[in-house]
C-alpha positions in Angstrom: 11.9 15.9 21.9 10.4 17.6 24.5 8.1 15.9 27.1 4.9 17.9 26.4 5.3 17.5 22.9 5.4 13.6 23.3 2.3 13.7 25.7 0.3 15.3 23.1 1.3 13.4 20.2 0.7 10.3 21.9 -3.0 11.9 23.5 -3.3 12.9 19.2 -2.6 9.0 18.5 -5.1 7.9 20.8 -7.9 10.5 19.0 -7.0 8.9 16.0 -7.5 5.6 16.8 -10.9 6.1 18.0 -12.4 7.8 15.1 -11.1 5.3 12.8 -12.4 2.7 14.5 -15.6 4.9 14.5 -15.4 4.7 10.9 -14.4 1.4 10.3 -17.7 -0.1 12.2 -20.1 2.3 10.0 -22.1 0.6 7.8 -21.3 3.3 4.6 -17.7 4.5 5.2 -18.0 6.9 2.3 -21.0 8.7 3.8 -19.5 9.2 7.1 -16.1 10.2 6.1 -17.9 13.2 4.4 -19.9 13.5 7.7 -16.8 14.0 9.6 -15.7 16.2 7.2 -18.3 18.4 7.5 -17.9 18.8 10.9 -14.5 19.6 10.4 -15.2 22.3 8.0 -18.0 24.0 10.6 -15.2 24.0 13.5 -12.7 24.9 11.8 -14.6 28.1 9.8 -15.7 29.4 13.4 -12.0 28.8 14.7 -10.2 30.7 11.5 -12.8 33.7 12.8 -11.5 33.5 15.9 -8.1 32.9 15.4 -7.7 35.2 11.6 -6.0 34.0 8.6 -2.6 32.7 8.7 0.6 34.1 6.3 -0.4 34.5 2.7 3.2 32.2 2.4 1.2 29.0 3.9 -2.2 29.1 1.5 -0.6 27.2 -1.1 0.3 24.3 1.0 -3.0 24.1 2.9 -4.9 23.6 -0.7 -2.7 20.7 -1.6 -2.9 19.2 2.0 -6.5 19.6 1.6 -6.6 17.8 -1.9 -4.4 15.3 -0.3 -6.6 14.7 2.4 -9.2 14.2 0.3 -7.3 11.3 -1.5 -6.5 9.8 1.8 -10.3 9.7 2.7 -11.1 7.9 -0.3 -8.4 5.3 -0.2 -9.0 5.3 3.5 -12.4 4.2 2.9 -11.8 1.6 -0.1 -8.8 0.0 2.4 -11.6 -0.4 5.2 -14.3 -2.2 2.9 -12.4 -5.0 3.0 -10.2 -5.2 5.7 -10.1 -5.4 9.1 -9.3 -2.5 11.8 -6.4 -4.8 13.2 -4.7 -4.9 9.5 -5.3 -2.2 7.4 -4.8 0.5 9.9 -1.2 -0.5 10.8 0.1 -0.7 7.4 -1.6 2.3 6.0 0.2 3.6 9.3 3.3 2.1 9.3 4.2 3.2 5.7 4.2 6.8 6.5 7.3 7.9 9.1 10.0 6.6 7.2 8.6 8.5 3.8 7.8 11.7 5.9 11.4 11.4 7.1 12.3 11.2 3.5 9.9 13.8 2.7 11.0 16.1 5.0 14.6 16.1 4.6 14.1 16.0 0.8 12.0 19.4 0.8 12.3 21.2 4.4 16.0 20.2 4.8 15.4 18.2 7.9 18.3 16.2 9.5 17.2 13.4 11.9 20.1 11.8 14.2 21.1 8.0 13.7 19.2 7.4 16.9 15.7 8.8 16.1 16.0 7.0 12.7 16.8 3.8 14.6 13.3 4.8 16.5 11.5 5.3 13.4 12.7 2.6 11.9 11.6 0.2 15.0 8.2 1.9 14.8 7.8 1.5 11.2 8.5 -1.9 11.4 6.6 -3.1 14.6 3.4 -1.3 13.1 3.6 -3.5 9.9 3.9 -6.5 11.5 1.2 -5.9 13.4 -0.7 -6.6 9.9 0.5 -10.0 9.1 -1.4 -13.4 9.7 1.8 -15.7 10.8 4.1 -15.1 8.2 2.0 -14.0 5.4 0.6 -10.8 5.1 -3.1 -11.5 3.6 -4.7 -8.4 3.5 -7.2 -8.3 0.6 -7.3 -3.8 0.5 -3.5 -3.7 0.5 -2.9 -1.5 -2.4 -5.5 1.1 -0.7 -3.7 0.4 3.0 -0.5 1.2 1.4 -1.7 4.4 -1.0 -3.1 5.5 2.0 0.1 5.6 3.8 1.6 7.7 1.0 -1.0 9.8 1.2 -0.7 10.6 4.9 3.1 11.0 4.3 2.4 13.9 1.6 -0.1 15.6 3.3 2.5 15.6 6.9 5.0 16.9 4.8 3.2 19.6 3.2 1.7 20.5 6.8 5.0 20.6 8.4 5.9 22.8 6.2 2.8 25.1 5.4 2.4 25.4 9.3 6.2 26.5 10.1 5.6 29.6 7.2 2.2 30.3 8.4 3.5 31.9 12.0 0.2 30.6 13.2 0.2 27.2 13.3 -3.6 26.7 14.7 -4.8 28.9 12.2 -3.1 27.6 9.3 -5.1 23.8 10.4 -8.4 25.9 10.4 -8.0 27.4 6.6 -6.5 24.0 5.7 -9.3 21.9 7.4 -11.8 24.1 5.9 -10.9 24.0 2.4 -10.9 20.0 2.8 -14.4 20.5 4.4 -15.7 21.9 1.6 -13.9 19.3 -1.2 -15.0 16.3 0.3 -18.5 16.9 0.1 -18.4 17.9 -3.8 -16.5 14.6 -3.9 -19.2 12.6 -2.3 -22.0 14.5 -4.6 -19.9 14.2 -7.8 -19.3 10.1 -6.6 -22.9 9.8 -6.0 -25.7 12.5 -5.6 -27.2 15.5 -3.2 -30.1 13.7 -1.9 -27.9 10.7 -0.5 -25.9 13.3 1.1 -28.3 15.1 3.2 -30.6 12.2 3.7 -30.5 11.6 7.8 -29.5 8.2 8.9 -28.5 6.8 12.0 -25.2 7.6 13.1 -25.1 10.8 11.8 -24.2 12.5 15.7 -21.4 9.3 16.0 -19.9 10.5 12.6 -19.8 14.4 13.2 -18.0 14.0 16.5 -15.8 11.9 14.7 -15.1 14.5 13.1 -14.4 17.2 15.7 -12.0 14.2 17.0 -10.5 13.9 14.3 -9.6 17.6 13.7 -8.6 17.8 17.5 -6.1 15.5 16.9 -4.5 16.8 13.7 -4.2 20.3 15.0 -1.9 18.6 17.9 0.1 17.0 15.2 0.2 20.4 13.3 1.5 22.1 16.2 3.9 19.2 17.3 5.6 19.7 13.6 6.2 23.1 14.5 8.1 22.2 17.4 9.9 18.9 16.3 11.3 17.1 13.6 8.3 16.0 11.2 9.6 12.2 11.1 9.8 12.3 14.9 6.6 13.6 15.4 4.7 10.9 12.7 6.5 7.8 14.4 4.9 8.9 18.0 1.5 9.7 16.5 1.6 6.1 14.7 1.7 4.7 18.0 -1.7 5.3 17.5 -2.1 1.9 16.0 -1.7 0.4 19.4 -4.9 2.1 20.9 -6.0 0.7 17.1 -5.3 -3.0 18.0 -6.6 -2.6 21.7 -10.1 -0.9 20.5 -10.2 -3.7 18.0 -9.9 -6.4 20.3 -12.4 -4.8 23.1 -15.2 -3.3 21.0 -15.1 -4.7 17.4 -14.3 -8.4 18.1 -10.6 -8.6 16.5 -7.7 -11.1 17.5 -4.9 -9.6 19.8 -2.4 -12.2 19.8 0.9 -12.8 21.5 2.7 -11.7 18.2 0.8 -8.6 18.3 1.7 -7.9 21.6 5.2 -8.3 21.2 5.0 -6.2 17.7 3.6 -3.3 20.4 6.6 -3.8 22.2 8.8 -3.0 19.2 6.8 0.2 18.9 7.1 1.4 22.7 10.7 0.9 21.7 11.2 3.0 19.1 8.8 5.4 20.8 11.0 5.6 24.0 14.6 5.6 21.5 12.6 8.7 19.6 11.7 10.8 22.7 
């Protein structure tokens, strides 16, 4: 994988981390997920101006990735009510490169070498362990950590591939992003109601540049995909998790323990074995 391509995917992880920690120390997760979103939908409308409207062969995929995002926001939030930044974060993480190594070769006909799986595999595994307590894994959301994952592996995949037949990858992430934009909202309103939507509260300006984060660093993904194998490029961004694990520790009061650090080890491993 080329060296630029691993600078940005690893500059993506860090993005990531930061707006989920963002929205895991929000007081209604729900709420500001759909803040981010609209923020998303905003940029991204102005950008598909800019940039015009990707193949016709791509609008497909960018729906379903949008109604798969949407999934991933809601089990996103249910995962973080009751568990920590620390857990829930790697394993919903963790899950995803092997399946979108899976996923890819199963419907883009991707063939990833014995060594990058070795990386992927090291990767995988160091992020997951990064969730257990000793050597049980107690994490009270785990269901939603893990649909999560699967979630993020089926919208990667569909992105990967909706990106490489849009011959604009930027502007397929714009028409994508906006579609989800406009779906999480109606979620939030059909889940609750209008009024508790558009009511201000503190934190809104914290959750809208979460979401302009957020986008940032899925359009580097989508553009990494374009230029790399999909499974590759998911196992560096999930190195994300460690910038997880240090903001955790720094600004939200979570343990970092020796077994954590050496777990981080494991995943600069497989990073280094992948690039």
């Amino acid at each position: 994988m080329p060296i630029p391509i691993i600078l940005l995917v690893l500059f993506a992880a860090l993005l990531h981390a930061s707006w989920n920690a963002l929205l895991r120390g929000g007081d209604d997760r729900l709420w500001s997920m759909t803040m981010m979103c609209v923020a998303v939908a905003v940029a991204s409308a102005l950008g598909l101006a800019v940039l015009g409207t990707p193949a016709r062969a791509s609008w497909g995929y960018a729906l379903l990735s949008a109604l798969l995002h949407v999934g991933y926001n809601l089990f996103l939030v249910r995962s973080y009510r009751t568990g920590d930044l620390g857990q829930t974060y790697p394993i919903a993480r963790g899950a995803s490169p092997i399946l979108i190594a899976l996923g890819a070769a199963l419907f883009a006909g991707e063939r990833v070498g014995p060594g990058a799986l070795l990386g992927i595999a090291l990767v995988s595994v160091g992020i997951i362990s990064l969730a257990f307590n000793g050597r049980r894994l107690t994490v009270p959301s785990l269901p939603y950590a893990l649909g999560t994952g699967c979630f993020i592996a089926a919208y990667s995949v569909t992105d990967g591939i909706g990106a490489r037949l849009s011959a604009a990858p930027m502007a397929y992430t714009a028409l994508m992003c906006v579609m989800w934009g406009v779906l999480m909202p109606l979620v939030y309103i059909a889940l609750r109601d209008v009024r508790s939507l558009l009511q201000p509260r503190p934190g809104l300006c914290t959750a809208l540049g979460g979401g302009l984060v957020s986008l940032l660093a899925y359009a580097i993904v989508i553009y990494a995909m374009t230029a790399a194998p999909m499974g590759a490029v998911s196992a560096l961004r999930e190195t994300s998790v460690l910038f997880a694990a240090l903001i955790g520790y720094f600004f939200l009061g979570e343990s970092l323990s020796l077994r954590k650090l050496l777990a981080c080890v494991v995943i600069a491993c497989g990073t280094i074995i992948i690039g």
